[in-house]
N, C-alpha and C positions, 0 to 999 in steps of 0.2 A: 903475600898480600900486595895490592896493588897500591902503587906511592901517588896519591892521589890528590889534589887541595880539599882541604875541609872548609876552604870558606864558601859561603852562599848567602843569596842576595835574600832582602824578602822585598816583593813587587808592589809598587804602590799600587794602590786599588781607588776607583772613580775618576770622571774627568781626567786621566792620566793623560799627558801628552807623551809620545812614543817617538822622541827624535825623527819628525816630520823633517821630509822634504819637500822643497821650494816645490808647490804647486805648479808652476809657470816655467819647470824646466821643459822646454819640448823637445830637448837630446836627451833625456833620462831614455836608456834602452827598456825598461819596465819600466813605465808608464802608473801601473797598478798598484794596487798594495792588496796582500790576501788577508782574509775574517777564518779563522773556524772557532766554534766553540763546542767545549764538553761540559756535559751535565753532570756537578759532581754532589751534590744537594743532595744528601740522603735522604730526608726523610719530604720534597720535593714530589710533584707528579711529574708526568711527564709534561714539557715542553714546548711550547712552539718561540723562533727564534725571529727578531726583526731588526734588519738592517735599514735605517732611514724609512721606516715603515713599510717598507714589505717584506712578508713573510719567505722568509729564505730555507727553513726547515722546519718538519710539522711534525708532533709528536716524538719527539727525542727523548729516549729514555733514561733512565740514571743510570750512568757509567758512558751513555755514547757518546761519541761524537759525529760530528757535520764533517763535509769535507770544506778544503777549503774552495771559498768564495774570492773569486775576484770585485774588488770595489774600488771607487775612484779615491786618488791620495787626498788626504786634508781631514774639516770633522766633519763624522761617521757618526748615529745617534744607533745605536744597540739596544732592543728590550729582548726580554725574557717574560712568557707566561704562561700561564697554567695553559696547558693543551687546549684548544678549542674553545677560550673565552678570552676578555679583554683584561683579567686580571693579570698585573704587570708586576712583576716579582723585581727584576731587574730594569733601571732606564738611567743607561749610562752614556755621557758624550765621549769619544773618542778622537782622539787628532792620530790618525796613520799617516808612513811614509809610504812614496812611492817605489817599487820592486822589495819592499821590507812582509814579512810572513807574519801573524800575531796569532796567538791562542786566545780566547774568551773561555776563564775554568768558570760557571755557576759555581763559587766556592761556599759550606755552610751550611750549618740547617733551615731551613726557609724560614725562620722567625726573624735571622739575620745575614741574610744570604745579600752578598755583592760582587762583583766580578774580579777575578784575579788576572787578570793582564801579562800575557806572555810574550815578549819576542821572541823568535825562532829563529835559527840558525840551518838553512838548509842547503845550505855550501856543500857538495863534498867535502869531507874528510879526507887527511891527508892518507894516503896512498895506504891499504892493509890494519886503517884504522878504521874504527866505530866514534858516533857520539852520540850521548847519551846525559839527557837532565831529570835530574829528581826530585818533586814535589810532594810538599808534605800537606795533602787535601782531606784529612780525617780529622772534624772537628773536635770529637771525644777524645781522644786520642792523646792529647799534651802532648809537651815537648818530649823527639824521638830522637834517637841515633838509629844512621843508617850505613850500611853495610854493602860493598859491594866488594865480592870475592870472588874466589873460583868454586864451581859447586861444590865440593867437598870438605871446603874450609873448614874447621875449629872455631868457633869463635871464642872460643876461651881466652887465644891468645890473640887478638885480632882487635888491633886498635879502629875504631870509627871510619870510618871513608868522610860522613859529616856527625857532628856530635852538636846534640842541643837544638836539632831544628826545630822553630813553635810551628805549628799553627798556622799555611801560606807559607811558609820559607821555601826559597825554591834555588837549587844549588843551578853555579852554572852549567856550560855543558861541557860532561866528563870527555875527555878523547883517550880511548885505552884502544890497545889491539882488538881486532877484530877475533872472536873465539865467544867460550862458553862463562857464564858467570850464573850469579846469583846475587839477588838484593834482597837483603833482611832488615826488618825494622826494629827495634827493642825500645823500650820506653827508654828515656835518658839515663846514663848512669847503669843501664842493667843489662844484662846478656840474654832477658830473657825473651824469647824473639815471638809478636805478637805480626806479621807480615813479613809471610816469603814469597817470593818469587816462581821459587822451584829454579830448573835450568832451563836460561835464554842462553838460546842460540844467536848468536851474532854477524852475518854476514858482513866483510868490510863492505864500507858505503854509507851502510845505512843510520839515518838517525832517529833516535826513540827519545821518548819522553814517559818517565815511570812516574805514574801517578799513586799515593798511599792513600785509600778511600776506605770510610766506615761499611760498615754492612748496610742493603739496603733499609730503612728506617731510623738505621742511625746508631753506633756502640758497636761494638763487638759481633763475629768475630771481623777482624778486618782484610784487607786483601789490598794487591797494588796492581793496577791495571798499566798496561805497555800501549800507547801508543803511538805508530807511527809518522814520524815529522815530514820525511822528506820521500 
């Protein structure tokens, strides 16, 4: 089993300010700061997404994501809405830094769906390593323990990688060897595994973000999608 930290953060959501940089550097080597958002709203339509009011992605399905957007550092106003109408699910302000990465997760079922705020880490990795952060975006779901092994593991005997995460808990980013694993989810306190992974191949380099999402509409069964950071 791999010796891993179990702590993990949970990400304030709305108005967030994101450790902005001084607008008025004009030696910052990145200038910019990047946007991407995923749609993770079960039971949600599809999407159109707005940065400062124009539309930057159109019909975005549940589970996608955008690439990322370049936009100028400081606040950024963000909506979310129903595909092809002015209905506004999401209308977040955001303060970005400059050369800094953010995720926007649509987290929730749309009765109470608000953005889940990610910074990103898309550094390389230290030399023959992976990184990799795991978020808990499956509102039915309750609090999970989550599991990252080699494919073959046991988990009889296999204590948590993170134990107890609610709901939006979103661990930091793991840094393990670059190779094969597997991420399993089990309700807290049980083995009994409701989100697997199957085997991720790992190439060193690269950085992922595994997200735990309901079935589309919402409940069971559930599944965790991998997407690519860097």
């Amino acid at each position: 089993m791999l010796s891993i930290s179990r702590s993990f953060a949970i990400v304030a959501t709305m108005a967030l300010s994101l450790g902005a940089c001084d607008d008025d550097d004009a030696t910052s080597p990145d200038p910019v700061a990047r946007l991407r958002a995923i749609h993770a709203s079960p039971d949600a339509p599809a999407v159109d997404i707005y940065v400062d009011g124009q539309r930057v992605a159109a019909n975005l399905a549940y589970r996608s994501t955008t690439s990322y957007l370049e936009v100028p550092p400081g606040a950024r106003n963000v909506q979310v809405r129903a595909a092809g109408t002015t209905t506004t699910v999401i209308d977040a302000n955001l303060t970005v830094g400059a050369g800094v990465d953010y995720t926007v997760v649509a987290a929730g079922r749309v009765a109470s769906i608000s953005p889940l705020v990610l910074t990103d880490t898309n550094t390389t990795p230290a030399a023959g390593n992976v990184r990799v952060r795991l978020v808990h975006g499956a509102p039915t779901a309750g609090n999970v323990d989550m599991y990252v092994t080699a494919p073959n593991a046991d988990l009889a005997g296999v204590a948590p990688t993170l134990a107890g995460v609610p709901f939006r808990g979103v661990s930091p980013y793991l840094s393990v060897p670059a190779g094969s694993y597997r991420v399993r989810i089990t309700p807290a306190g049980s083995k009994t595994v409701a989100v697997d992974s199957g085997t991720l191949a790992l190439t060193a380099g690269v950085v992922r973000t595994g997200i735990a999402l309901d079935n589309a509409g919402g409940g069971a069964p559930f599944a965790a999608q991998v997407y690519a950071d860097n």
